[in-house]
N, C-alpha and C positions, 0 to 999 in steps of 0.2 A: 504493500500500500504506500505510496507516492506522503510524505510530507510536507506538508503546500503553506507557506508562508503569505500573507497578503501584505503586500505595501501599500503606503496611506494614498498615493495616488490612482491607485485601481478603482475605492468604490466612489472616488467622486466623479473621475467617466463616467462607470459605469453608471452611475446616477444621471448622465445627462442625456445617457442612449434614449433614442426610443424606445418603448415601452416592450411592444414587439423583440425586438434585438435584446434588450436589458432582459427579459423572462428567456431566450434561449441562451445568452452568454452562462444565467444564474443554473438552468439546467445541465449546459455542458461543464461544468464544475462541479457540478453534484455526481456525475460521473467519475469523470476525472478523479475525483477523492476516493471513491466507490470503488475503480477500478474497474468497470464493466466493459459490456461489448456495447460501443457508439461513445466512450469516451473521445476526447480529443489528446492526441500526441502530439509528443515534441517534435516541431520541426526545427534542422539545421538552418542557420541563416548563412548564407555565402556569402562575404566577405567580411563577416564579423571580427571587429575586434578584440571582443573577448570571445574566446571557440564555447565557454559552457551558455552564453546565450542564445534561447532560440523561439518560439513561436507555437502558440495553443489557438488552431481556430473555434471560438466560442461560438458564433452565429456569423450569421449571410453579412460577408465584408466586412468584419473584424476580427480582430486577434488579440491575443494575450501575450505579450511580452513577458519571458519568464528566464532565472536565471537558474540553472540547473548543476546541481552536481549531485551523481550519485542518485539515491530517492529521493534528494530534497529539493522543493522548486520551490523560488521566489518571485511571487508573481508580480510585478512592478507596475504594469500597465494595462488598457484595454482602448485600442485604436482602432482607424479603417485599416485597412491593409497594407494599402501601401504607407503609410505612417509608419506602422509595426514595426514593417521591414528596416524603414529608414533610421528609426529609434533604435532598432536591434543591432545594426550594423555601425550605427555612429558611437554607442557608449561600451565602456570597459569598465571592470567590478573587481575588487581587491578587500582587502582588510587589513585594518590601519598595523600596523605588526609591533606596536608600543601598547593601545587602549582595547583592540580585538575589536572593536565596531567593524560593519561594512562602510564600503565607499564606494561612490558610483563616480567614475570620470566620463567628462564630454572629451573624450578624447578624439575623433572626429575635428573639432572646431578648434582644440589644442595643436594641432596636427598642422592646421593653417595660421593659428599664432605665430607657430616658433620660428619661422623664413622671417617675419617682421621684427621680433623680439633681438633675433640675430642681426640685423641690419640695423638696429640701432643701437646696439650692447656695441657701449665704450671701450675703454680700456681698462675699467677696474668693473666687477660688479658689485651689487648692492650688497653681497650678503660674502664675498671675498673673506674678507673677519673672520668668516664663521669657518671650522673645517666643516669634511664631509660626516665623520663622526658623531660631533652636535647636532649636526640637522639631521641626521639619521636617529638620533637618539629623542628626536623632538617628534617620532613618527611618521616624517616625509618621506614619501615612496622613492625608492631607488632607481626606478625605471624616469621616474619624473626631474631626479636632480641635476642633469644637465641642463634642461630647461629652467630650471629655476638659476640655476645659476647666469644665466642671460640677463636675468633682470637686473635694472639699471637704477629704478626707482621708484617708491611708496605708487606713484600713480599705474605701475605694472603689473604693481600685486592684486592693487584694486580694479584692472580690467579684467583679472583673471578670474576672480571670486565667482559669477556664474559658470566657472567649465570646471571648476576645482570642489571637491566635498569641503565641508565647509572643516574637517578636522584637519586637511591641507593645508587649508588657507586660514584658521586662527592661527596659529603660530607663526607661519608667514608674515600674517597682517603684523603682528606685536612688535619680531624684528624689525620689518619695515619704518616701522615708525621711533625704533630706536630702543625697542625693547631689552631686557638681559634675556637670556636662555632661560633662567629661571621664569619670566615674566610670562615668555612665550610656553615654556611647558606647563603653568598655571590655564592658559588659555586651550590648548587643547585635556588637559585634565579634567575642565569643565565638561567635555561631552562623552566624559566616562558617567557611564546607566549606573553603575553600582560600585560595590568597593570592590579593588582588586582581586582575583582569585588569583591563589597558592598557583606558582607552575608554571612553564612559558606559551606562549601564544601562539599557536599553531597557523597558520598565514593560510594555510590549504582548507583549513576546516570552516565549510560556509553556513554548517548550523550553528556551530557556538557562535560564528560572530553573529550571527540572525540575532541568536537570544541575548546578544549584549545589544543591541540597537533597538529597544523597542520604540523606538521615533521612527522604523523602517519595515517593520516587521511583526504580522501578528500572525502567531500559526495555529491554523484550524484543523481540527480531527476528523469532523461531522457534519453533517446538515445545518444544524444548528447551531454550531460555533462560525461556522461561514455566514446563514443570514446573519447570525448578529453582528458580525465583524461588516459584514454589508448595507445593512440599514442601523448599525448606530451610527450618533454623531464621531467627525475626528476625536476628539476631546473624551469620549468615554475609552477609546483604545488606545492613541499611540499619543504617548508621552517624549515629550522630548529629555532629552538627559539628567539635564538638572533639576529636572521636575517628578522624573522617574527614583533619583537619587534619595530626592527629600522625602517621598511620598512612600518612598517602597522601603525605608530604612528598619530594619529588623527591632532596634530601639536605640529610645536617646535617653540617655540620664536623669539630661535636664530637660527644662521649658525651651520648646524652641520659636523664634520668631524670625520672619519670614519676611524682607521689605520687599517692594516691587513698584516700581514703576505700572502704568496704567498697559493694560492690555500684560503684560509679562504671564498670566495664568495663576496667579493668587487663588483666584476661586476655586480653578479648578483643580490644584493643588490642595487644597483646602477638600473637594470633597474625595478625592481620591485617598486621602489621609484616611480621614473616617470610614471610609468603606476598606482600607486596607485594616483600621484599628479595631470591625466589627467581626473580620475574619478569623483574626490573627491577636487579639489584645486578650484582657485580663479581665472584662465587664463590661454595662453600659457606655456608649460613647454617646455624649453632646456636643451635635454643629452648631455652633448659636452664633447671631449674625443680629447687624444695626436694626432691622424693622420687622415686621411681619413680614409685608411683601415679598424680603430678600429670602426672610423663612420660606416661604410656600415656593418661592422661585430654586432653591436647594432642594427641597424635599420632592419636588419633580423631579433634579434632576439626579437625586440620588436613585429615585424609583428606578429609570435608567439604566445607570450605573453600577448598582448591583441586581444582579439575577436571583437570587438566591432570597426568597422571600423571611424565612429564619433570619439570616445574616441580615439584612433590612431592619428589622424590628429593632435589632440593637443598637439602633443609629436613630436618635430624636432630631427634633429640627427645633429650633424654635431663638425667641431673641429673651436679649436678655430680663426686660420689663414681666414676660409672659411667665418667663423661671421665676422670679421673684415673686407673682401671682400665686405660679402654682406653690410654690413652697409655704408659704403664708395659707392657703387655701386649706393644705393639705394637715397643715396643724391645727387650725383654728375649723377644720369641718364644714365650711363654708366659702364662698366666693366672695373676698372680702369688698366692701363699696369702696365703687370709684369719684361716684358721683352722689350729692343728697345730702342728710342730716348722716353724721359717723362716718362719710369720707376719708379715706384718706390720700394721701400722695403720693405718686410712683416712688418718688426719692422716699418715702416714710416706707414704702411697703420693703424695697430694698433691704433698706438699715433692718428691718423686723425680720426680715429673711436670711439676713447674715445673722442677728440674734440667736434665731432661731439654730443656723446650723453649726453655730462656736458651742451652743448649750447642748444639741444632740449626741456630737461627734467629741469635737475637744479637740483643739491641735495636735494634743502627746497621743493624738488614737490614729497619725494619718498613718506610719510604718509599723502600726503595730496591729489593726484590724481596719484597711482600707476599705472594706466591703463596707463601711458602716457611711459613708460618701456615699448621695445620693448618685453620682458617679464614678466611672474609674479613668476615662479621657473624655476631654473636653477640648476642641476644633474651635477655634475665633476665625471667623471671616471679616472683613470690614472693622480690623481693629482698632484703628484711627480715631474714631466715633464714639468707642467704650467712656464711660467715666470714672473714675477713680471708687467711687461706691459700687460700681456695677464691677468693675476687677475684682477687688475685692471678695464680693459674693463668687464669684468664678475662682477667685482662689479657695474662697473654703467649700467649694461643692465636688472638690476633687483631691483626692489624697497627694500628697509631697512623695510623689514617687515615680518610679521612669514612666514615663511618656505620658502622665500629666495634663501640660498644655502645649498645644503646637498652635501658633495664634501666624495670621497675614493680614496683611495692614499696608497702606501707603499712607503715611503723614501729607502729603502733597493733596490728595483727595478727602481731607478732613470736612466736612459741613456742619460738623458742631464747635464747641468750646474746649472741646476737651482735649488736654495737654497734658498727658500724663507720663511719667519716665515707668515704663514695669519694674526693675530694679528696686524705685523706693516704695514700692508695692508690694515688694515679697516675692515678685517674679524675676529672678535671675536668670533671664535667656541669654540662652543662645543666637548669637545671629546670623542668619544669611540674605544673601542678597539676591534677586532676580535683576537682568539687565535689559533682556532681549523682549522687545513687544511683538505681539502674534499677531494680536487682534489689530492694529494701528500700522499704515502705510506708511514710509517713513517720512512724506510730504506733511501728514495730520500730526503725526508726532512730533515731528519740528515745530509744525505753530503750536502745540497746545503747552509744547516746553517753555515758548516764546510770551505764550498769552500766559504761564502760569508766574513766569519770571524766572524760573530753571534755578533757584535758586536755593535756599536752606529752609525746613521747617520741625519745628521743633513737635518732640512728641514722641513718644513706645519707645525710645533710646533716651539715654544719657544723651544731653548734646543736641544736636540736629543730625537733618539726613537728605543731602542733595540728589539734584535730579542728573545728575554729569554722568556720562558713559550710557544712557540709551542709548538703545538702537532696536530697530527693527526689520523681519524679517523678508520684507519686498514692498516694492514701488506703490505709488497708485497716482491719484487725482490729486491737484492740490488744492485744500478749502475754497470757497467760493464765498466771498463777502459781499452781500448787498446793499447798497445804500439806496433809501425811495424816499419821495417828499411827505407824504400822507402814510397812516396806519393804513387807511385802506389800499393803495395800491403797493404797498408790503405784503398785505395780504393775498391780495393777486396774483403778486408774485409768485407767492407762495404756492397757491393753488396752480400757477401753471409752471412750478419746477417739479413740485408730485405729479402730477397728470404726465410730464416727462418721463418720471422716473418707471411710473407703473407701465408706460410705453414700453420701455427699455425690458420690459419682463421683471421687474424687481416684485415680487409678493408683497402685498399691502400689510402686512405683518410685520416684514424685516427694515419698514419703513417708521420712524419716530419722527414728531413733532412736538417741539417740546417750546416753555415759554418760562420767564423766570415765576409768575406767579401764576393760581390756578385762571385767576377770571381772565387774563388775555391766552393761558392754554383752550379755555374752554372755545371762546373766540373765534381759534385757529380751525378748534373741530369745527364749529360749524362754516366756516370757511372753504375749506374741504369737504362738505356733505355729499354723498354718494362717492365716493373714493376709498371707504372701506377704511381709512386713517383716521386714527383720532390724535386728540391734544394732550399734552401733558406737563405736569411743571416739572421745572430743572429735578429738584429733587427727589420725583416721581421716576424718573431714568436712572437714578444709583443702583447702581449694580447687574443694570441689564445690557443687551450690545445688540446692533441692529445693523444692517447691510449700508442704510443711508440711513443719516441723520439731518434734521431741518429744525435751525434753532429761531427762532422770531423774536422780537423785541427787546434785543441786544444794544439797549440803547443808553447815549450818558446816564437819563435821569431813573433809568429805571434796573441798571446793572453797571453797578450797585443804587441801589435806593438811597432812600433820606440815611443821615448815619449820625450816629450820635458827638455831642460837641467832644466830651471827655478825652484827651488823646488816645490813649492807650485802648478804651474802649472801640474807640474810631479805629485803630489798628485794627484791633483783632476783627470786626466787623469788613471791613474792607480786605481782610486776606481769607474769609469766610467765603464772603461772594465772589471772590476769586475764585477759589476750590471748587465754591458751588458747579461756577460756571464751565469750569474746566472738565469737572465730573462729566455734566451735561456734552459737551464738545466727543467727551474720550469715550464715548458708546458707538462711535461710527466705526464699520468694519472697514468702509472702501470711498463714504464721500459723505463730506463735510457742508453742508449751507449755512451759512449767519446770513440774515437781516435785521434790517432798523431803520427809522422811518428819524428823519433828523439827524444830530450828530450820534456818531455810533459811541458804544461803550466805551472807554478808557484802557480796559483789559485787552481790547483787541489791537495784536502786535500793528505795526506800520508796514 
């Protein structure tokens, strides 16, 4: 029986086939894995760069590009035909012989670089300094180091970045720019999946590297592990490294915290945690997240996420006001009032809830009868936003022991007050960092860095935490700002950049409209009537992500609003509605609209 890998680019083709072709490609798979008679076989490609690549016809005038050795096939793609051919014969497949990941080169387009590389290579080269030894030691392919040695300068490395794996060209990129060897072998160390295994690296063997690359690789047994690998989202299967690393960690000692930049995969690190800590942990696990909304928006997508309806149950969802509910509810026998005569206050129910669980439990009972924690792990999403009372409660709802709390957070996307260090909390984390945005083209990331002011905010560390070293992971559109004289033909506008959009085939779903407050959101909907879009305010959009995003009334007087005289107050208010704004902006997957009717915002770059 044939061992059949799927690469993350197969089911998004194959999602785009026709319906017809998509149902026979999906059946001759099912064979294929099966092993039967009317399977599809490997075909030889003629003049293939790499000889284990070759061709699986799945349906009428397409193919499967698959990379083969032995039983194992990695199925990379699903084209017309002649596409197939053309993809099969232009790339070359290796494994990195330092980290074990696979690597796919455009060698093909490499092939026609190096005549120009050569014609312009000086007399010294860029990386000269360096022996052969070092950069073979930093994991650059040996068949490739001639060629690299041509280059002349930083702008060389960075034309080659589309033909090169990207664990080629990080280290590359680091020297280029002036890096140490140290610097550079930090940079490919990042797209190590996991920790090191005992033993050397076998360069021949294209299943272990499979299972070190799950950002490349998902392998299917069955029926059922292929549709699911086929109709889930990217983001429930393939993990990129660093995300793989955090999420997959067997355990951590301490608290660990997680910064990220907007789009870097936060959340979804965040729920892969939990679902990895519901399989595999010591008890109940809590995702607990800034609002309701963002609750019910996890708890779908853990439904998802894990299969295993058992292993689900042990994963709550909920934020932190609701915990503090139920906790108070749950001693006192009743649903304590919100509102009325005997009210009380979120922030009173809180403090009653931590009461509550210092007098249940006791600190000196967390290493000595953990179970006695209404929890055993507890998952922070949108840490940012916590307040120092609500930490708190999260610290005592979960015993002081390995793996505890694993909290993600951007300071940068704060929309409340709260500024709290974990450290003088009692949470001594751990920290790591995410760099790389997914979700964010690198055109929208550049302005939202610009609109945000790219610069330090304080909050979940010691100190501050800047936005310097994003980046992201391909091109797109660059934001589109509108200026109009009247609210109403703002809103015109409006209505004929959606009527565009939904032209263009974008689903009225993956479209937002959003406004800083609700009554010009409301506005907007009915502006749009019959478009199947509705309105929303800025903070309505936290934590969710849409194909196109359309922000309206972006304007001086209204982002930011009236602000208080008080300086200091006036700060923090004015770097609030920053945040806000910025929130709003970083939910676009691929295209950005601001308008404003009069002078625009302040926050908007020039």
């Amino acid at each position: 029986m044939p061992r059949l890998a799927i690469g993350p680019e197969f089911p998004r083709e194959l999602s785009a086939l026709a319906q017809p072709v998509r149902r026979d490609a999906v059946v001759a798979l099912r064979r294929f894995l099966l092993n039967v008679a009317g399977a599809p076989h490997a075909e030889r490609v003629r003049g293939a760069r790499d000889p284990r690549v070759a061709t699986l016809r799945l349906a009428a005038g397409h193919r499967g590009v698959v990379v083969r050795q032995r039983d194992v096939y990695w199925l990379r793609d699903v084209l017309p035909d002649a596409e197939a051919w053309s993809y099969a014969r232009r790339h070359r497949y290796g494994v990195n012989p330092v980290i074990g990941v696979v690597e796919e080169w455009d060698a093909e387009s490499l092939e026609r670089v190096e005549p120009a590389l050569r014609r312009s290579a000086g007399s010294s080269g860029l990386f000269d300094p360096i022996c052969d030894g070092d950069l073979l030691g930093l994991g650059l392919d040996l068949h490739a180091l001639p060629l690299f040695r041509l280059i002349t300068t930083e702008a060389d490395v960075a034309a080659l970045e589309p033909l090169l794996p990207p664990t080629q060209y990080a280290p590359l990129a680091a020297l280029a720019r002036g890096g140490t060897l140290a610097e550079a072998w930090r940079e490919l160390d990042a797209w190590r999946a996991a920790d090191p295994e005992s033993g050397p690296i076998d360069t021949d063997d294209l299943y272990a590297a499979l299972r070190r690359s799950p950002d490349r690789a998902a392998f299917v047994q069955d029926k059922v592990a292929l549709e699911r690998v086929l109709d889930a989202p990217d983001w429930c299967t393939f993990l990129d490294p660093p995300q793989h690393r955090l999420a997959r960690a067997a355990r951590y000692e301490h608290p660990v915290l997680v910064i990220g930049g907007a789009g870097t995969g936060k959340t979804v690190l965040a729920l892969h945690r939990a679902a990895h800590l519901a399989a595999r942990g010591a008890g109940p696990v809590l995702l607990v997240t800034f609002s309701q909304s963002l609750a019910d928006e996890l708890s779908a997508k853990l439904d998802l996420l894990i299969e295993d309806e058992v292993v689900r149950k042990r994963v709550e969802v909920d934020n932190v006001e609701r915990l503090a509910l139920r906790i108070v509810a749950d001693a006192e026998g009743r649903r304590p009032a919100l509102v009325g005569p005997g009210a009380r206050s979120l922030a009173e129910l809180t403090d009653e809830a931590l009461r509550l669980l210092s007098i249940s439990t006791g600190d000196l009972l967390d290493d000595v009868d953990p179970g006695l924690k209404p929890y055993r792990h507890i998952v922070v999403d949108e840490a940012q936003d916590i307040s120092a009372a609500q930490w708190r409660l999260l610290r005592a709802a979960v015993p002081r022991a390995r793996d505890d709390l694993f909290i993600v957070g951007d300071p940068h996307q704060r929309v409340t007050d709260a500024r709290v260090a974990l450290g003088a909390l009692g949470i001594p984390a751990v920290q790591h960092t995410l760099k790389l945005s997914y979700r964010l083209p690198q055109e929208v990331l550049s302005f939202v860095v610009r609109l945000r002011g790219g610069g330090l905010s304080s909050g979940l560390v010691a100190g501050v935490t800047d936005m310097y070293g994003l980046s992201a992971t391909r091109n797109g559109e660059r934001p589109l700002v509108r200026a109009y004289d009247t609210l109403e033909a703002e809103l015109a506008g409006l209505r004929a950049t959606v009527e565009g959009w939904l032209a263009d085939g974008v689903p009225a779903g993956e479209i937002a409209v959003g406004a800083r407050h609700q009554r010009l959101a409301r506005r907007a909907g009915r502006a749009l009537d019959g478009l199947g879009v509705r309105g929303a305010s800025f903070p309505q959009l936290k934590g969710l992500e849409f194909e196109r995003v359309a922000l309206v009334g972006v304007a001086d007087d209204v982002v930011p609003g009236p602000l208080p005289e008080e300086p200091q107050a006036r700060a923090h208010a004015l770097q609030r509605e920053r945040s806000i704004l910025f929130v709003a902006c970083t939910r676009a997957r691929s295209m950005l609209y601001i308008s404003h009717s009069g002078r625009g915002s302040p926050f908007l770059p020039l």
